[in-house]
C-alpha positions in Angstrom: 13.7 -28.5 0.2 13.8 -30.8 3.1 11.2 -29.3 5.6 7.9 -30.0 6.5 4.3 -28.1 5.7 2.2 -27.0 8.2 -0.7 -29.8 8.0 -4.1 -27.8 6.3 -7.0 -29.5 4.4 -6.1 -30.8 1.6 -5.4 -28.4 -1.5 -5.7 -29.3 -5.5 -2.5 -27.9 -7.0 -3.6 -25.2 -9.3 -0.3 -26.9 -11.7 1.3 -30.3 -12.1 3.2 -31.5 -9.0 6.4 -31.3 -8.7 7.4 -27.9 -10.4 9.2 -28.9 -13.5 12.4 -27.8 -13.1 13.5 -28.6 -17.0 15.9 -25.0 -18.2 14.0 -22.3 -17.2 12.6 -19.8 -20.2 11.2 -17.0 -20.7 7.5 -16.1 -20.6 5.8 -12.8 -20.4 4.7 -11.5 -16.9 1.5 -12.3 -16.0 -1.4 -9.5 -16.2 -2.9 -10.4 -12.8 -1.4 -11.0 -9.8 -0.3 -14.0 -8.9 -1.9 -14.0 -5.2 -5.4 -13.2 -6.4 -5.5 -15.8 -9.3 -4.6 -19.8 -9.8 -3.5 -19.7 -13.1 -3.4 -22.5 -15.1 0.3 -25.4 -15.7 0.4 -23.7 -19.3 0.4 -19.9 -18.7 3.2 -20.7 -16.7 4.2 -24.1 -16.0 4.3 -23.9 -12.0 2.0 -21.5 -10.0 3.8 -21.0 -7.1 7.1 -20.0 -8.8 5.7 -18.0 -11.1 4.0 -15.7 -7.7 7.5 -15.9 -6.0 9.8 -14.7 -8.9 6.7 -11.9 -10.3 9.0 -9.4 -11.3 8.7 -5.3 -12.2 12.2 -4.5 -12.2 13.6 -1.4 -14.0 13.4 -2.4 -18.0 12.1 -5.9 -17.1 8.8 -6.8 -19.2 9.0 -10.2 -18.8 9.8 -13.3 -16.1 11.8 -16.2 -16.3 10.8 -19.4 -14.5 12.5 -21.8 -12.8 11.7 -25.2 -11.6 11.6 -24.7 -7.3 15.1 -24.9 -6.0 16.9 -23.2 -9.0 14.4 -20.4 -8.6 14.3 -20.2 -4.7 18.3 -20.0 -4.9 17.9 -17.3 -7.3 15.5 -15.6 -5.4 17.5 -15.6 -2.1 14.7 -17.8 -0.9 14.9 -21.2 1.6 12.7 -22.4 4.3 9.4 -24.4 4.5 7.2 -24.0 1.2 3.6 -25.1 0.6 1.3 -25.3 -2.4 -0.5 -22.2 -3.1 -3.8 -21.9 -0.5 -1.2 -23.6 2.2 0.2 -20.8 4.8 4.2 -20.1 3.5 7.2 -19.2 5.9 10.3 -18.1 4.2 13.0 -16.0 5.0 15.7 -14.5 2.8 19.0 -14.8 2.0 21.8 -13.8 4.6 21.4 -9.8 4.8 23.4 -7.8 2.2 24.9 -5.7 4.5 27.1 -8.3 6.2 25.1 -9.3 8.8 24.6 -13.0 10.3 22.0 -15.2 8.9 19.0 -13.7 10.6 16.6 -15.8 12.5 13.2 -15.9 12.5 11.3 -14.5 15.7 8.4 -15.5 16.8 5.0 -14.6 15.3 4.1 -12.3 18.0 3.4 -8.9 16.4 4.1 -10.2 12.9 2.2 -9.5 9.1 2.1 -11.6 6.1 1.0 -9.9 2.8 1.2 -10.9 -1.2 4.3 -11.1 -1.8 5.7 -7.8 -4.0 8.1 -7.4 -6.8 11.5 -9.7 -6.5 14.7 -7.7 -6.2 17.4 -7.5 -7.8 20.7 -7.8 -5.7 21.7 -3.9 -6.0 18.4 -3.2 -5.5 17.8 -5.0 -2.6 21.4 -3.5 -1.1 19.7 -0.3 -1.6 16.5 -0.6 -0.3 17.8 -2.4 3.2 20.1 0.6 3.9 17.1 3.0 3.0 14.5 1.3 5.5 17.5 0.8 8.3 18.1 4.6 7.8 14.3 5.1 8.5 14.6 2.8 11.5 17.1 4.7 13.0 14.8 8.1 12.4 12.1 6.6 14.2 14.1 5.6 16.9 14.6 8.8 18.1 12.5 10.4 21.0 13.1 14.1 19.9 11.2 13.7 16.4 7.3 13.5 16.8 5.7 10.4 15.9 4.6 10.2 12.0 2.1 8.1 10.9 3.3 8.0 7.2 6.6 6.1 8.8 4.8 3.5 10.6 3.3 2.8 7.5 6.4 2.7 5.0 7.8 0.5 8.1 5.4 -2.3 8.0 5.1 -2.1 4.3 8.6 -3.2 3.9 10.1 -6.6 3.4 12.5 -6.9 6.6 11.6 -5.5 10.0 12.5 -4.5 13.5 9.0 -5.5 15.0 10.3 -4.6 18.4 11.3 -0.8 17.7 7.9 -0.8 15.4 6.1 -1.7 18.2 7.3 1.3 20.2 6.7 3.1 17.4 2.7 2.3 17.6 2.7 2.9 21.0 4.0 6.7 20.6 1.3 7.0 17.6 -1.1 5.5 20.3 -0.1 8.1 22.9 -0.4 11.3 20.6 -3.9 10.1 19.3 -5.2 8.4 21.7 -6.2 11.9 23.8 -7.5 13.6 21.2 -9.7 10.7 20.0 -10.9 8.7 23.0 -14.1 11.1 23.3 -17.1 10.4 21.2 -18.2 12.9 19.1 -21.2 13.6 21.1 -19.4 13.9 24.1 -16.7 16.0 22.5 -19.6 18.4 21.9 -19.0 20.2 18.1 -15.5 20.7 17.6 -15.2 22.5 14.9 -16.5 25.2 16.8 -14.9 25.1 19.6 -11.7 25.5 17.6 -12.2 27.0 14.5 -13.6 29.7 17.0 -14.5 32.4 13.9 -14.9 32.7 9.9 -11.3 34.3 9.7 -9.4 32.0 11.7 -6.6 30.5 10.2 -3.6 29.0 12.3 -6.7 27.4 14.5 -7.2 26.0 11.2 -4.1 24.0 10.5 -4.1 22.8 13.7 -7.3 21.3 14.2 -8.2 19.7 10.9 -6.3 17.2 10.5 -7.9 15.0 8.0 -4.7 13.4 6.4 -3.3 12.4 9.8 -5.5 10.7 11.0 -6.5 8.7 7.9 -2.5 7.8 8.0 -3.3 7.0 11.5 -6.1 5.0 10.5 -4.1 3.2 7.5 -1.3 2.3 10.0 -3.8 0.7 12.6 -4.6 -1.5 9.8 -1.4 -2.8 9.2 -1.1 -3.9 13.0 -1.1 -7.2 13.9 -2.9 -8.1 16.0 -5.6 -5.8 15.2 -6.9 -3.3 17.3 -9.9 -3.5 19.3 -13.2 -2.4 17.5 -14.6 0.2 19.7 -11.5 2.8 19.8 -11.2 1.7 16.0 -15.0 3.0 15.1 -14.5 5.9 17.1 -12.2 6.7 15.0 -13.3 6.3 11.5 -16.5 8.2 13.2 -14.4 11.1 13.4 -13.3 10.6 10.1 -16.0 10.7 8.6 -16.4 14.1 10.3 -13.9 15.6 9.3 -14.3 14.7 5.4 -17.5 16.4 6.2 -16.3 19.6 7.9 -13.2 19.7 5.7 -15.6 19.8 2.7 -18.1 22.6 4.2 -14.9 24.9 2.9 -16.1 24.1 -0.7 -19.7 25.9 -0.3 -17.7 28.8 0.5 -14.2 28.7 -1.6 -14.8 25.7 -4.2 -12.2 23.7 -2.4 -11.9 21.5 0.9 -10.3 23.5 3.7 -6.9 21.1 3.9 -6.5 20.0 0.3 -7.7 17.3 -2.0 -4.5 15.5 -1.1 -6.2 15.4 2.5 -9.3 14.7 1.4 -8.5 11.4 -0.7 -6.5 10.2 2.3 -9.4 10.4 3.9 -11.4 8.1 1.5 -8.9 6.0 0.9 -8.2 5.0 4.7 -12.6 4.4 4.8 -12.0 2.1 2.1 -9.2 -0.1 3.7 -11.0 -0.6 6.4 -14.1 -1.7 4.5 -15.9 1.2 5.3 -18.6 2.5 3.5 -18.4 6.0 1.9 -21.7 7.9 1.2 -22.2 8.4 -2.7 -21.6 12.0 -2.2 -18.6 12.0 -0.5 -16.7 10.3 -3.7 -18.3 12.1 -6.2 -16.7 15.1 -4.8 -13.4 13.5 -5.3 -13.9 12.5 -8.5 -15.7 15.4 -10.0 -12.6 17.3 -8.6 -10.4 14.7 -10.6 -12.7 14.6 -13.7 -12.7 19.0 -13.8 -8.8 19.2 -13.5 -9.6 20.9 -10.1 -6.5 19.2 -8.5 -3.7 21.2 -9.9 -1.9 24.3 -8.2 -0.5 27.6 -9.1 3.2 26.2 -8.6 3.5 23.2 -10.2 1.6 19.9 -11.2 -0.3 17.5 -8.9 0.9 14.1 -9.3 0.6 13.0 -5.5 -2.6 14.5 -5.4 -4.0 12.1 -8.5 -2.3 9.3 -7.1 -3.9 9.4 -3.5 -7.5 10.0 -5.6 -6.8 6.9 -7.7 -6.1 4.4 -5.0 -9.0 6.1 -3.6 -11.3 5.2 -6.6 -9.2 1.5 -7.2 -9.6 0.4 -3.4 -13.6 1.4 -3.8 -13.8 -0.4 -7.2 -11.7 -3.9 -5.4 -13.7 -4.0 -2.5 -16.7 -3.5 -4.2 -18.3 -0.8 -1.9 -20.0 1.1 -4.9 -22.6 0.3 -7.4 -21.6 -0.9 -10.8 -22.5 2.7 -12.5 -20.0 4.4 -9.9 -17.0 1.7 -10.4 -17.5 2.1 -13.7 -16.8 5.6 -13.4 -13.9 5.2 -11.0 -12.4 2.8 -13.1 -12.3 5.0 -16.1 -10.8 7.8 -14.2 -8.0 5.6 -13.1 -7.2 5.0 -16.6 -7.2 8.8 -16.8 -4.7 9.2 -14.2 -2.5 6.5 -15.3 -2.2 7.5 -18.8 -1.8 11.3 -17.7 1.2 10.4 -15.7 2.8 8.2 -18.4 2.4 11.1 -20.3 3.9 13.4 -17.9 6.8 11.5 -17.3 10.5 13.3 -17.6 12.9 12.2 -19.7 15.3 11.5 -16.3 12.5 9.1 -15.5 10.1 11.0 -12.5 7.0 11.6 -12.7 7.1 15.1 -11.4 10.1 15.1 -10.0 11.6 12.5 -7.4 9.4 13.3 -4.5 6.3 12.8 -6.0 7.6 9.9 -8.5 7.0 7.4 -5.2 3.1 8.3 -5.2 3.3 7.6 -9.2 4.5 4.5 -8.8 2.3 3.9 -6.0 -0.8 3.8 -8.9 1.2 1.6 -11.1 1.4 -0.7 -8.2 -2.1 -0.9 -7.2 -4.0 -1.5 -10.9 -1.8 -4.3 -11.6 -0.1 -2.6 -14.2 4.0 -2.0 -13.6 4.3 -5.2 -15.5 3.3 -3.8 -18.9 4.4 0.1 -19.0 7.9 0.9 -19.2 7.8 4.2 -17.7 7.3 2.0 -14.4 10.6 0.5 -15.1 12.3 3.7 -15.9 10.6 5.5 -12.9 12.4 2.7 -10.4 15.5 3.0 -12.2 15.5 7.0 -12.0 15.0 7.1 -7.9 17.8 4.3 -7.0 20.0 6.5 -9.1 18.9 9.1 -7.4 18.3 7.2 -3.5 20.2 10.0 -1.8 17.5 12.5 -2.3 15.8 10.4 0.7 17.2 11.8 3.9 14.7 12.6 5.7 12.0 10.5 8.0 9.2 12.2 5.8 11.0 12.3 2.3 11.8 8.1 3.4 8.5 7.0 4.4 7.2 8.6 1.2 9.8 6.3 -1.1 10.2 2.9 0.7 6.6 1.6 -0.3 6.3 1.9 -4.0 10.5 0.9 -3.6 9.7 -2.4 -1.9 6.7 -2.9 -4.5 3.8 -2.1 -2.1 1.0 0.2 -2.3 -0.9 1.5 0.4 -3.5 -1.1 -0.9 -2.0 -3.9 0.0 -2.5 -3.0 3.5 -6.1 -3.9 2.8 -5.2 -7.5 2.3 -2.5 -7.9 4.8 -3.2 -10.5 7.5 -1.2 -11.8 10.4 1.6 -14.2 10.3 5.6 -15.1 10.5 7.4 -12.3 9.2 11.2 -10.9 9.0 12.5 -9.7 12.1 16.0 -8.8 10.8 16.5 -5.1 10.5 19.0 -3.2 12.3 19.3 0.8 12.4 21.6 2.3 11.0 22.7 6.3 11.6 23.0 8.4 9.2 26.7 9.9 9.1 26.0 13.7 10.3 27.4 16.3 7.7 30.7 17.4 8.1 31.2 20.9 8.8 32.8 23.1 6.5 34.9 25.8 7.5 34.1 29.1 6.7 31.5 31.2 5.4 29.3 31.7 2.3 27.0 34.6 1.0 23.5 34.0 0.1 20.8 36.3 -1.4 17.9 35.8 0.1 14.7 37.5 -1.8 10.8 38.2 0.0 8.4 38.1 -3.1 4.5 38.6 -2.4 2.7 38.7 -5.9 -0.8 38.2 -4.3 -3.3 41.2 -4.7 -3.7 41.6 -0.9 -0.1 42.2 -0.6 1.5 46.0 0.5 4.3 45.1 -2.7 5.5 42.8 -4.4 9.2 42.8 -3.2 9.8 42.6 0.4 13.0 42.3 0.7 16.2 42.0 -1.0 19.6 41.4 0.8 23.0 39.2 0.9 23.2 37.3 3.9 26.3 36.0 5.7 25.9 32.7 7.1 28.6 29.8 7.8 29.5 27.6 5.1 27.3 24.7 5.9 24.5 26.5 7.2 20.7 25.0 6.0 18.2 27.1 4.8 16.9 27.8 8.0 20.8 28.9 9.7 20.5 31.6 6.8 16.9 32.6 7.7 18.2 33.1 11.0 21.6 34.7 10.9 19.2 37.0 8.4 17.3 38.1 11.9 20.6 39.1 13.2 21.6 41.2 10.3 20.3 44.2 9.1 18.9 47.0 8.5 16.4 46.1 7.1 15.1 43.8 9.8 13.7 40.2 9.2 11.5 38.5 11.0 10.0 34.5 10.2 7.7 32.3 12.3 7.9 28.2 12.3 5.5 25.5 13.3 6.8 21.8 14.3 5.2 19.0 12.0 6.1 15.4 12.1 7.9 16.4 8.4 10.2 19.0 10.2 9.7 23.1 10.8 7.0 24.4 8.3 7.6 28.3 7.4 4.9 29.6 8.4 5.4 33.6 8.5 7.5 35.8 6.8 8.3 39.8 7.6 4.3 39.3 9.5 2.6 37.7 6.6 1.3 34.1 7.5 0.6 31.2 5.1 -3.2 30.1 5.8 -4.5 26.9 5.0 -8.5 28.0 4.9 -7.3 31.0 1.8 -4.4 28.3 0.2 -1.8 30.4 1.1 1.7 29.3 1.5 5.6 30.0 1.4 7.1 28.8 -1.5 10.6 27.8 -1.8 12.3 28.9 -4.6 16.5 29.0 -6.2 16.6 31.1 -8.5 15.3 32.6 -11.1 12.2 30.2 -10.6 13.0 26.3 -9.5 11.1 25.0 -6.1 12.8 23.2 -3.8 12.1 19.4 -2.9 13.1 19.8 0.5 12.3 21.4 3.5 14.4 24.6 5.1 15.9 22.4 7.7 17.4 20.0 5.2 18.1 22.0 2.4 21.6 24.0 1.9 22.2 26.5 -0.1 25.6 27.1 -2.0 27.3 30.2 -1.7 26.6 33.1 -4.2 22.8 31.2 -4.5 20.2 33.4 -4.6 16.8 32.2 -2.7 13.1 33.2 -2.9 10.5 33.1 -0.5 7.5 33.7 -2.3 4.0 34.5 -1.1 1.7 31.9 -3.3 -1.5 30.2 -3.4 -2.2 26.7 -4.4 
């Protein structure tokens, strides 16, 4: 290999030195990985390339070995290599999307993590343009700062750490105001903006319990690390707000925000070694164990899969008692199996915006080695990679793409990493000339509604008008007239009213999205386009 080692104590080799580098073979892949356990010359005949060349690769159940520089050429790998327990710097093979041979910059605002799944060269094609498309979104002043994107930034395997460090400092500038008080000098907040029982917009806007435990997630995978007195102020409010988000259940059986919300919020305590009060869990996981996480329109696979990092990240980091972990770890299984269960026959779990957070689970028990439907599942969304065009939709995919988890920020520590990413644009749609017709249909099915059909017109918009072009040219049309309300979120406009009925978050109300006769949409009404003749739904519904 040709290059030195950084000088450390000396290290036993956990297997026979050098790596044999006789024909490599085939062996299965190892149950645990490879970062967390030495394991032995005869499980796998070198250590150290059997943790580079781990593999979970669509249909791949098993690993073949290589002595060192047959597998580091395969792998894309060169650079200086140590023995395992010995600090490694590597970088990969020249970009696949014709740039220069990168060079390594200098360990200034850098991360090193266990290394996830290899590649394979299609794969890795895909994945680059995917993140650079992600780089590019971030980039841009206009779009508010999402935490989610920091994360599925420094969760990948090439980086920008320049642009992600002006990405912190935006998530640093729309926190840091809100946050900077104490909770005692902020006086009681939920209060002072809730303002009464039957407020709901208030609502949405101040809790915001999955924000900030994104927030808190992505301080975590900053290197260096931030100070320790903003930090605690932080998971103090945290804390709070899995407190005040769960006062909803004495009165409605539910948290105010969701469960989604309110595992985030566990699992962001957890990564930062934080202790969670007994209580606190077993509300999570009486709600996973009672089937309480489910909704009127359609399954809950990202739900489950936030609550079972929750419960593995508790169980690893040993902050419960054995009864508890017990407990967490059997309704992990529960979760894992349900999905494999669930799983389409096009691969998803769900469908391909909640397959990510699937994967995600797979990822973080250890276990994409041995089930298949993890293989299929990464197979079914680079198929399907165009589906991610949005910042939101992007930062949801790119972890469990690259392998990751959002527990492996937990064991991420600071060192040399890739600073070879580019942006790249997206190429905006072209636009098509002339028009197209769309129904567009009001439903409200709820009890408390005047009737169930609202409205019920064609609507004249041009040809490569979003779902939110027809909404509008709808406004201008008429009679009858139409009326709609928005709110900005980090994921793009939310629809938030409809002809004067609003969606609130403290009943579970919400505007569902519907083609017709009764399939959601996966996308938001900025990004989605209609075809002409399509009919659409808006549809009153709770979750």
């Amino acid at each position: 290999l040709g290059s030195s080692v950084r000088k450390q104590p000396p290290v036993t080799p956990p297997c026979p030195r050098p790596c044999p580098s006789s024909p490599r073979r085939a062996v299965p892949c190892p149950a645990v990985p490879c970062h967390d356990t030495h394991r032995p010359a005869a499980a796998c005949g070198c250590s150290w390339c059997c943790c580079r060349l781990r593999s979970c690769l669509p249909g791949s159940a098993r690993l073949e070995l290589w002595g060192p520089e047959e597998g580091l050429q395969r792998a894309g790998v060169h650079g200086r290599v140590g023995v395992l327990g010995v600090h490694r710097h590597h970088s990969p093979a020249p970009p696949v999307l014709g740039a220069a041979v990168p060079r390594r910059s200098p360990a200034l605002l850098t991360l090193h993590s266990p290394p996830g799944p290899v590649e394979a060269p299609g794969q890795a094609a895909v994945l680059r343009a995917l993140s650079s498309r992600l780089l590019a979104l971030a980039a841009d002043p206009e779009r508010e700062p999402d935490p989610s994107v920091y994360l599925a930034l420094r969760l990948a395997g090439e980086h920008d750490l320049r642009r992600e460090q002006q990405y912190l400092a935006r998530l640093q500038d729309a926190f840091q105001h809100r946050y900077s008080r104490s909770l005692q000098a902020a006086g009681d907040p939920w209060h002072d903006a809730a303002g009464t029982e039957h407020s709901t917009s208030t609502d949405v806007e101040w809790l915001e319990t999955g924000r900030l435990a994104l927030y808190l997630l992505g301080l975590r995978a900053t290197c260096p690390p931030p100070e320790h007195k903003p930090l605690r102020s932080l998971v103090t409010w945290l804390k709070y707000y899995l407190e005040e988000d769960w006062a909803g259940s004495r009165r409605h059986g539910h948290p105010i925000t969701s469960y989604y919300q309110y595992g985030l919020g566990v699992l962001a305590l957890c990564v930062h070694r934080k202790r969670v009060r007994e209580e606190v869990i077993r509300r999570l996981l009486a709600a996973e164990q009672h089937a309480k996480f489910g909704y009127s329109a359609g399954s809950a696979i990202d739900t489950e899969a936030v609550a079972a990092m929750a419960f593995t990240c508790l169980e690893q980091e040993r902050l419960v008692g054995s009864t508890l972990a017990a407990e967490l770890r059997a309704a992990v299984h529960g979760v894992r199996k349900r999905m494999v269960e669930a799983q389409g026959e096009d691969g998803f779990f769900g469908n391909v915006y909640s397959t990510p957070w699937a994967m995600q689970v797979f990822i973080a028990t250890n276990s994409c080695e041995a089930q298949a439907p993890y293989g299929r599942a990464m197979a079914a969304l680079l198929r399907h990679a165009g589906a991610f065009s949005t910042a939101a939709t992007l930062a949801q995919a790119l972890p469990a793409l690259h392998g990751r988890s959002y527990l492996h920020i937990a064991s991420m520590r600071c060192e040399e990493e890739l600073d070879t990413l580019t942006p790249i644009s997206p190429e905006p749609l072209s636009e098509l000339p002339g028009n197209k017709t769309v129904r567009l249909v009001v439903e409200c099915p709820l009890p408390s509604c005047p009737q169930r059909w609202l409205y019920d017109h064609a609507v004249l918009a041009p040809a490569s008008a979003t779902l939110l072009d027809v909404l509008r040219a709808a406004t201008e049309q008429g009679p009858p007239d139409f009326t709609f309300d928005t709110q900005d979120t980090p994921q793009g406009p939310y629809l938030s009213g409809v002809l004067g009925l609003e969606a609130q978050q403290q009943k579970r109300k919400y505007w569902q999205l519907l083609t017709a006769p009764s399939t959601s949409l996966q996308m938001g009404i900025a990004d989605y386009r209609p075809c002409d003749g399509e009919t659409l739904i808006l549809r009153l519904s709770q979750w």
